[in-house]
Kinemage of the C-alpha trace (Angstrom):
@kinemage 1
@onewidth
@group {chain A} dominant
@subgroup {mainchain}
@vectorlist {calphas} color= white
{ca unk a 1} P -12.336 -4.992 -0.313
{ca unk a 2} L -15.770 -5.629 1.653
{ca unk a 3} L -14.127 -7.991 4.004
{ca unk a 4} L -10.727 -7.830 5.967
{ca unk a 5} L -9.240 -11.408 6.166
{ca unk a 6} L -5.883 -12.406 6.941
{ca unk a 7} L -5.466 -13.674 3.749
{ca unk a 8} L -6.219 -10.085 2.148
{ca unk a 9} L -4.168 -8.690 4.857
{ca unk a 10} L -1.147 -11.076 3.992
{ca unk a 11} L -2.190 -10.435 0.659
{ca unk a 12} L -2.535 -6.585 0.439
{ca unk a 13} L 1.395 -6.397 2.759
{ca unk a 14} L 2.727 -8.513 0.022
{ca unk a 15} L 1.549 -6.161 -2.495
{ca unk a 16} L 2.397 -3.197 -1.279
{ca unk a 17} L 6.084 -4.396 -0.566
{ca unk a 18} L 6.503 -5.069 -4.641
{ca unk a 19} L 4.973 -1.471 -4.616
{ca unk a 20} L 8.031 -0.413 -2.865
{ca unk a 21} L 10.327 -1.921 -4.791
{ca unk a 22} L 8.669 -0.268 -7.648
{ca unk a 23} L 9.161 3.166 -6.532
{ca unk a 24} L 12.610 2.575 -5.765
{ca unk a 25} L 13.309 0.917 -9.613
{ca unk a 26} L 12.063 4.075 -10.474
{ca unk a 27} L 14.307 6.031 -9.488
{ca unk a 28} L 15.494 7.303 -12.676
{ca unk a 29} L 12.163 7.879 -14.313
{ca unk a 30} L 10.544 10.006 -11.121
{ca unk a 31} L 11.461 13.368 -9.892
{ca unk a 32} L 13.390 13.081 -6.418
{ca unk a 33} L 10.530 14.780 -4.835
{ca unk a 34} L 7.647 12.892 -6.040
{ca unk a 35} L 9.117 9.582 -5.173
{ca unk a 36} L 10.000 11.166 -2.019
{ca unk a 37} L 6.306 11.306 -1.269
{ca unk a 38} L 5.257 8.371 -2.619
{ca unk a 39} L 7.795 6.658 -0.547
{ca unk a 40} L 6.484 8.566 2.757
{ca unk a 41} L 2.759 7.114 1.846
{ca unk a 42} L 3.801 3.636 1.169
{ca unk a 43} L 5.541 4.255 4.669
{ca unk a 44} L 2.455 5.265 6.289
{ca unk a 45} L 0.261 2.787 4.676
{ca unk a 46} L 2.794 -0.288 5.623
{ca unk a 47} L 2.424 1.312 9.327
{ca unk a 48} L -1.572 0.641 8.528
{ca unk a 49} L -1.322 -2.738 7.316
{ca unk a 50} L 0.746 -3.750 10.188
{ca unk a 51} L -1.794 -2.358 12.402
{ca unk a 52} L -3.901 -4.371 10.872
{ca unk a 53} L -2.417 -7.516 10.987
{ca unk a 54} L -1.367 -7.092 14.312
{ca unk a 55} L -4.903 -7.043 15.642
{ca unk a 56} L -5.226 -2.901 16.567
{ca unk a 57} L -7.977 -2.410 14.179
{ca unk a 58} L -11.323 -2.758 14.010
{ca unk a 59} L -11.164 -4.843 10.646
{ca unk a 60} L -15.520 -4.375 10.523
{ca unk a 61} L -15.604 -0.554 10.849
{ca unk a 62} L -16.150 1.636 7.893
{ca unk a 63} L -12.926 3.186 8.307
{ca unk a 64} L -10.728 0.130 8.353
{ca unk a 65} L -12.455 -1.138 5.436
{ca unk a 66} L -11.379 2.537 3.366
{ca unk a 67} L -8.468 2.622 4.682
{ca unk a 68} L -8.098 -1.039 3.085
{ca unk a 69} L -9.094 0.249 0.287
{ca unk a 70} L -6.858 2.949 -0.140
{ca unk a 71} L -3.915 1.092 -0.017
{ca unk a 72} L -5.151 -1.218 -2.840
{ca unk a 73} L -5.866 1.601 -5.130
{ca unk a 74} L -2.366 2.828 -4.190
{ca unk a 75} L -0.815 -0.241 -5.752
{ca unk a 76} L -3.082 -0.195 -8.502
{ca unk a 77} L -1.853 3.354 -9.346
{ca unk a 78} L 2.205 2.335 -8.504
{ca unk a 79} L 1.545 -1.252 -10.455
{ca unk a 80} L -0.152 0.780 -13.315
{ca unk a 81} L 2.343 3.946 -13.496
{ca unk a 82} L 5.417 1.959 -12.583
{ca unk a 83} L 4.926 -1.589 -13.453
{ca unk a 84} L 6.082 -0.901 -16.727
{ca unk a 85} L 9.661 1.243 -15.686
């Protein structure tokens, strides 16, 4: 993501919420543990997002913009290793 707009914003929360449900589905197919932590980051980036959207980042700065990016190669990963449970 080079730009932050609240259409990826909107965009990127939507995503990451089918992320969630995701993880949860796979319940059966993912240790206890490891969905335990994948849980707690989806947690932490949703806190980011809303953040976001809410105005209490930067959405220019360097940071903001990784951070962004993060969370969109986190649902890649969930949407690549989990889409398919």
């Amino acid at each position: 993501m080079r730009t932050i707009t609240d259409d990826n914003i909107n965009n990127l929360k939507a995503r990451l919420d089918k992320c969630s449900v995701l993880v949860e589905a796979a319940e059966k197919n993912v240790s206890p543990e490891i969905r335990g932590r994948i849980k707690a980051q989806a947690v932490v980036y949703a806190g980011f997002m809303s953040d976001l959207a809410a105005g209490k980042l930067p959405r220019f700065s360097n940071s903001t913009v990784q951070s962004a990016n993060l969370v969109e190669e986190f649902c890649l990963l969930i949407e690549t290793e989990l889409g398919r449970v």
